[in-house]
Backbone as CSV, one residue per row, in Angstrom:
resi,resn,N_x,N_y,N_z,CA_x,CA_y,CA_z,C_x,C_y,C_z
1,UNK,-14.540,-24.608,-30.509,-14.356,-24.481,-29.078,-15.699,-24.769,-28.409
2,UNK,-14.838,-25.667,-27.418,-16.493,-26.147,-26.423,-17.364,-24.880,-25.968
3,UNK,-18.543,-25.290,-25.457,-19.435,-23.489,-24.483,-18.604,-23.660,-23.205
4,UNK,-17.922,-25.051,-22.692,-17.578,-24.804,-21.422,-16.290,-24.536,-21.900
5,UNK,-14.890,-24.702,-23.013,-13.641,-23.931,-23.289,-14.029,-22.255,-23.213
6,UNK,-14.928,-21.863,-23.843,-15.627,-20.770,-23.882,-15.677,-19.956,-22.784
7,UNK,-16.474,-20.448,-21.649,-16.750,-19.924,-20.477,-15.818,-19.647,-19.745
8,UNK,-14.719,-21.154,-19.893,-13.617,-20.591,-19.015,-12.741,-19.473,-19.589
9,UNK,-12.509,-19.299,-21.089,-11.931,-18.404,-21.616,-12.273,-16.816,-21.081
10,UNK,-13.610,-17.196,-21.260,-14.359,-15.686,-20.781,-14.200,-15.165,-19.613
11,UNK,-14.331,-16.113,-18.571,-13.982,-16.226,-17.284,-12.590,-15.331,-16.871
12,UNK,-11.719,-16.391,-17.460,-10.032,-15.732,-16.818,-10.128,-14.313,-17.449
13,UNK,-10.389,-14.197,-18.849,-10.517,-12.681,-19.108,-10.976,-11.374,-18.384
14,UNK,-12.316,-11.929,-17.702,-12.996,-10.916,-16.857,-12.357,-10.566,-15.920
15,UNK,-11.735,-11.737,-15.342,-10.732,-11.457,-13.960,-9.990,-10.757,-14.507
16,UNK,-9.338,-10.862,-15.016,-7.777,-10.064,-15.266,-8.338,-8.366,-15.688
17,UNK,-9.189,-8.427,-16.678,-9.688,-7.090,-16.785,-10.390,-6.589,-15.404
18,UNK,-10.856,-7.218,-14.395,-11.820,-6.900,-13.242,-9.861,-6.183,-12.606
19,UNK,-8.868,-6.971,-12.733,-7.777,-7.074,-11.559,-7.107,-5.629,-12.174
20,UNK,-7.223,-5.078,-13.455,-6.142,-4.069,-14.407,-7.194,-3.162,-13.790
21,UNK,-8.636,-2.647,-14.076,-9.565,-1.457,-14.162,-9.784,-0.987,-13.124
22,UNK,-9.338,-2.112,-11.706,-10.291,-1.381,-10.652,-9.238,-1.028,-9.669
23,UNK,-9.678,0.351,-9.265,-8.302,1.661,-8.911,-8.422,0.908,-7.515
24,UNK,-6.815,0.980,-7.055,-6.090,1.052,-5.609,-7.025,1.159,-4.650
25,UNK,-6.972,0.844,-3.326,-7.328,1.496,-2.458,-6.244,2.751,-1.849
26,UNK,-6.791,3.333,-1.273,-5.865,5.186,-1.055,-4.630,4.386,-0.465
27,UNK,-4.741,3.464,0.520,-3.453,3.089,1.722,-2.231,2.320,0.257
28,UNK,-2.980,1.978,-0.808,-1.903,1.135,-1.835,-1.432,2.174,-2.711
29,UNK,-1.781,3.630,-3.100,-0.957,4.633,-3.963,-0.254,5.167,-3.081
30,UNK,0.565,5.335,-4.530,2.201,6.179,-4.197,2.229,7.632,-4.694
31,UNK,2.991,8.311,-4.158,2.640,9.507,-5.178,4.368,9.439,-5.869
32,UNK,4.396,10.029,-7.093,5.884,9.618,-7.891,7.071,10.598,-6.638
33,UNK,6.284,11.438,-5.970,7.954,11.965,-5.165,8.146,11.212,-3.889
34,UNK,7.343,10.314,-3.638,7.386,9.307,-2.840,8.747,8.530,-2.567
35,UNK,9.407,8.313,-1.479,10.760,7.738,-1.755,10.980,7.019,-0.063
36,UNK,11.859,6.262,-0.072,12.014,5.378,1.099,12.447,6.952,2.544
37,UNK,13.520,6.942,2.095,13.684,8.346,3.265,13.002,9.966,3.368
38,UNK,11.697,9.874,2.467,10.927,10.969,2.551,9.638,11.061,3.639
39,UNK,9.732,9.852,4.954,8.836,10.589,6.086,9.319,11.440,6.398
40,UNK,8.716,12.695,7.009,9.412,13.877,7.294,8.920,13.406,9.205
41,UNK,10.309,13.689,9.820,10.026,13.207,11.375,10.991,14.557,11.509
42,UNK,10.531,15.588,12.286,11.179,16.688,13.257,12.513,16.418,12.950
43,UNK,12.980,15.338,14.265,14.200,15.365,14.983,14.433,13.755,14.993
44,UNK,15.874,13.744,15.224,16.134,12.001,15.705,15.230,11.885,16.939
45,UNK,15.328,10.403,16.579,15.037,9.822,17.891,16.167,9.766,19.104
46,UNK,15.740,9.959,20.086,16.661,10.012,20.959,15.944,8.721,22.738
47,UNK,16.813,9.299,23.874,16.276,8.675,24.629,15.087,9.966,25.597
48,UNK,15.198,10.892,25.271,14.603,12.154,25.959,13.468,12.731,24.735
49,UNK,13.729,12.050,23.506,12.322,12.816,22.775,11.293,11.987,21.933
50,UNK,11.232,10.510,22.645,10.598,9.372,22.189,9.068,10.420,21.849
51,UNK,7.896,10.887,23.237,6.989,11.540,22.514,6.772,12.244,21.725
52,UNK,7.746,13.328,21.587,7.684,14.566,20.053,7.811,13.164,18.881
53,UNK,9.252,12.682,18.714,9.114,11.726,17.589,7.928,10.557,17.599
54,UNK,6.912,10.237,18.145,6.317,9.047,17.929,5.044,10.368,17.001
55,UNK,4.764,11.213,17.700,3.714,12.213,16.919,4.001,12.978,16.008
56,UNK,5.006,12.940,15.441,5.923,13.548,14.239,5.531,12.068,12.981
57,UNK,6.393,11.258,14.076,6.565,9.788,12.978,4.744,9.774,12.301
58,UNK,3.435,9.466,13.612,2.304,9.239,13.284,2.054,9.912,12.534
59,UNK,2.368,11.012,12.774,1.349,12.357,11.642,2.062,11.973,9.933
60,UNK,3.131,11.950,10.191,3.660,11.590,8.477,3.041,10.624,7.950
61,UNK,3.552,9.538,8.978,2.626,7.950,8.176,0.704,8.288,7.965
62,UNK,0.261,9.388,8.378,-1.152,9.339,8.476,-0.929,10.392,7.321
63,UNK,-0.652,11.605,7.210,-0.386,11.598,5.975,-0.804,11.522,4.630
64,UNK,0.544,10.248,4.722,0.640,9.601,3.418,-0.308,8.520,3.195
65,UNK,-1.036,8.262,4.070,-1.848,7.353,4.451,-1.555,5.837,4.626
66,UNK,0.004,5.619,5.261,0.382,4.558,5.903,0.676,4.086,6.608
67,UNK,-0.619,4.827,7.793,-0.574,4.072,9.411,-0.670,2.728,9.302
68,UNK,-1.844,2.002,8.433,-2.086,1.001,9.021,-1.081,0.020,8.599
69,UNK,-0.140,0.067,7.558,1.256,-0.762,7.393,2.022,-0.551,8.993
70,UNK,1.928,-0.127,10.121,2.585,-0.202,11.305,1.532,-0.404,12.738
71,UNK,0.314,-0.180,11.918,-0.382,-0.146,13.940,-1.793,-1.377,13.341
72,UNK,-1.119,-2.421,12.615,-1.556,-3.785,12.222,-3.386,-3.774,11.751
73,UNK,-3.623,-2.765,11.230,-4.943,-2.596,10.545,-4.870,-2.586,8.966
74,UNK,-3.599,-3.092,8.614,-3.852,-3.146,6.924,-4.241,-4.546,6.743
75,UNK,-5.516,-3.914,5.749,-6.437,-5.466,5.263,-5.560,-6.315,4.159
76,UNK,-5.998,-7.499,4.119,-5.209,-7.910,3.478,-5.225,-7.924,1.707
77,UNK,-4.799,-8.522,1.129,-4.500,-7.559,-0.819,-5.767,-8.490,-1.518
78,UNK,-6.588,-8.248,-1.745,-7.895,-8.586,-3.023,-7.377,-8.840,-4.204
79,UNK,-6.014,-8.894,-4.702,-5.810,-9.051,-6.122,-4.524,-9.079,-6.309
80,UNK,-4.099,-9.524,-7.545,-2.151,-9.368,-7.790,-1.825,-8.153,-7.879
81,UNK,-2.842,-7.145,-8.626,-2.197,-5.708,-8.864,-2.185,-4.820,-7.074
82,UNK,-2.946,-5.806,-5.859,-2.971,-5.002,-4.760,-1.871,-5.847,-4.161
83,UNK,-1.079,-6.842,-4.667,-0.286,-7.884,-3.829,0.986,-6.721,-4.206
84,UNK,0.999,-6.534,-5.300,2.230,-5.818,-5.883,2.351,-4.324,-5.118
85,UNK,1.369,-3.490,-5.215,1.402,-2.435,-4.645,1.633,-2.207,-3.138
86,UNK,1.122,-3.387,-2.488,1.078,-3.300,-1.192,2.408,-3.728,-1.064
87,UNK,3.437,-4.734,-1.682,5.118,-4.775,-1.487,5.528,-4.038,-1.635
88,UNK,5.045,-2.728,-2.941,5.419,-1.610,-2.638,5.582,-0.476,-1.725
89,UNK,4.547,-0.554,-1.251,4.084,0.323,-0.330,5.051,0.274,1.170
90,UNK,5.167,-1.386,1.440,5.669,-1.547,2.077,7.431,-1.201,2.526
91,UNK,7.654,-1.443,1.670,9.083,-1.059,1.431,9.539,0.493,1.126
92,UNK,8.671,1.396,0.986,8.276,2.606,0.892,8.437,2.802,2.394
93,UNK,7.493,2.225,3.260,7.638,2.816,5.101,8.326,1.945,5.894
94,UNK,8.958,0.547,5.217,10.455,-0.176,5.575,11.490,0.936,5.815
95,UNK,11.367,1.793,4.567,12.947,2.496,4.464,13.845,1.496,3.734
């Protein structure tokens, strides 16, 4: 094997081990009781209690730490293992 087959070998390796070792950011973990209908919001929404529910809704998503999946401050994914988590995540505060 060439030094440059070599290098690249070494190369893709590092990545992939750099992409497996290095932990989440907080906004990309789940915790396992985590589930699509587990924000906890007071009360329905209605047409008379939009403010109680918008500070019910915030406080949950802040939380769990997934405001910024709704008030457009989530950065975007550094890696496949953050591409994956963050579809997760997403679909987690989809419902």
């Amino acid at each position: 094997m060439s030094d440059d087959e070599s290098s690249k070998t070494s190369d893709s390796k590092l990545k992939w081990v750099a992409s497996v070792s290095m932990p989440l950011p907080p906004h990309l973990l789940l915790h396992p009781s985590d589930n699509p209908s587990h924000l906890y919001v007071g009360e329905l929404l209605s047409d008379i209690n939009y403010g109680e529910w918008l500070v019910d809704f915030t406080d949950s998503l802040i939380a769990k730490n997934k405001l910024c999946f709704v008030d457009g401050s989530l950065p975007p994914a550094q890696s496949p293992a953050e591409t994956e988590a963050l579809r997760q995540c997403n679909m987690m505060v989809k419902g």
